[in-house]
C-alpha positions in Angstrom: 30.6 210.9 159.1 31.4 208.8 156.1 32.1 210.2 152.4 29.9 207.6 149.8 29.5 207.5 146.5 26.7 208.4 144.1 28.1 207.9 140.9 31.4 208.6 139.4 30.7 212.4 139.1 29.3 212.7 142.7 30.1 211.7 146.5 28.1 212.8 149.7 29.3 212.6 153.5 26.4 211.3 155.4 26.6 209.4 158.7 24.7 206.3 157.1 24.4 205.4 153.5 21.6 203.0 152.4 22.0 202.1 148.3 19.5 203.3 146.0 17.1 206.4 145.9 17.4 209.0 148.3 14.2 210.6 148.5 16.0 213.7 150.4 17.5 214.6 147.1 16.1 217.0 144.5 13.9 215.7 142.0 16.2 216.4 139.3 18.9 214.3 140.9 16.7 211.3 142.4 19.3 208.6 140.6 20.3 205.8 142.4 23.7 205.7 145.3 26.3 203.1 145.3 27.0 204.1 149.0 30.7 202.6 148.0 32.9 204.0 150.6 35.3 206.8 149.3 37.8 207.0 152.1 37.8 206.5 155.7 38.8 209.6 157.4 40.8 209.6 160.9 39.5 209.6 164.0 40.1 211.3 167.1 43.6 210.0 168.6 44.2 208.1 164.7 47.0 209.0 162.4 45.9 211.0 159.3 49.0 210.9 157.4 47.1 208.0 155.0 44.0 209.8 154.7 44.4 213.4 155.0 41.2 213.9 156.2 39.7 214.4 159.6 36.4 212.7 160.6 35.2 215.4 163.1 34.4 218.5 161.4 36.4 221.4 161.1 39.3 219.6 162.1 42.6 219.6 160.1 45.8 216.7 159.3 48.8 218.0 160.5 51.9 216.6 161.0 54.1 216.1 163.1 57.2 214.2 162.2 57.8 212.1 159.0 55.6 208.9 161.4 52.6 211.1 162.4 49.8 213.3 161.7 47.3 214.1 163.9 43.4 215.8 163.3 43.7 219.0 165.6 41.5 222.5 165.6 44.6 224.1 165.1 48.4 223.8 165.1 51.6 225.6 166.4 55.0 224.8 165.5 57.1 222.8 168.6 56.4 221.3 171.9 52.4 220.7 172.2 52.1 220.5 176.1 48.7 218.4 175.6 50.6 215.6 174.2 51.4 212.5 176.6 54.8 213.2 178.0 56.5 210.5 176.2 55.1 211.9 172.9 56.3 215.6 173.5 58.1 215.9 170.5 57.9 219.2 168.1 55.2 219.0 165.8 55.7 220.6 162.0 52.5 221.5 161.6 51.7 221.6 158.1 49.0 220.9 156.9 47.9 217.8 155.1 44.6 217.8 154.7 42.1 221.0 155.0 39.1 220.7 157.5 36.0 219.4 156.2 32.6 221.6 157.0 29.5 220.1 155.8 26.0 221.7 155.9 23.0 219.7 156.1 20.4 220.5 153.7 17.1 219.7 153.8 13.8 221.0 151.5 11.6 223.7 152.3 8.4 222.5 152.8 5.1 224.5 152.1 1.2 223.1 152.0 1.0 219.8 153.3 4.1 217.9 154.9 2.7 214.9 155.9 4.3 211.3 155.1 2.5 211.0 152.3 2.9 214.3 150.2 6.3 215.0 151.9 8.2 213.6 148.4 5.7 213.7 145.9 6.1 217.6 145.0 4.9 219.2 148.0 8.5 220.4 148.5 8.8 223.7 146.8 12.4 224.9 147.4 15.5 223.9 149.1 17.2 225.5 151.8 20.9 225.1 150.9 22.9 222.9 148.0 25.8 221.1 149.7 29.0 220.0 147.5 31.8 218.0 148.8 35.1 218.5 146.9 38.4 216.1 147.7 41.4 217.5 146.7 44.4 215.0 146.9 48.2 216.2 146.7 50.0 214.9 143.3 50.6 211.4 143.1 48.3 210.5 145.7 46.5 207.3 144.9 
């Protein structure tokens, strides 16, 4: 899961991007994505001390030491025993970066639903309004 741009006032997280249309969004908001990439989060086993965001959801950045920072469910202060042996060091444990949770929305659908009607008003309502808000610490650039 990616974070892409729309426009300057709005960014999406979406596994693919494809510029232009969406035809998923609402009606109102059917303007064109740039699909630039906002920021690569970490990965599992990757340092998020750059990033400060987490690439599996509902994980957080913590860190550990002033070299590393690690996406984990949760965190305790010291010794994690899951760490390789060489790496059991105490971990610090503050947190970086929150834990992204993203909910998939998708339009209710009433009369027909077919290909062909799908995104041409047959939609009447949608099921949920996703936002994704970014907050970076201070003179983070």
């Amino acid at each position: 899961m990616k974070c892409h741009t729309k426009n300057e006032h709005w960014a999406g997280c979406m596994a693919t991007c494809t510029p232009g249309i969406h035809p998923g969004d609402p009606p109102e908001h059917r303007t064109p994505w740039t699909c630039d990439l906002v920021l690569a989060c970490a990965g599992p086993g990757e340092d998020c001390s750059a990033s400060l965001c987490c690439s599996e959801l509902g994980k957080g950045c913590y860190k550990k030491d002033e070299y590393w920072a690690a996406c984990k469910d949760t965190c305790t202060p010291g010794i994690d025993m899951n760490d390789p042996p060489q790496y059991r060091t105490p971990w610090d444990c503050e947190l970086l970066g929150d834990p992204v949770w993203i909910t998939q929305c998708e339009p209710e659908f009433h009369g027909e639903t077919d290909a062909a009607t799908r995104f041409g008003g047959a939609a009447a309502s949608w099921a949920c309004l996703c936002f994704v808000l970014i907050f970076h610490p201070a003179g983070w650039q």
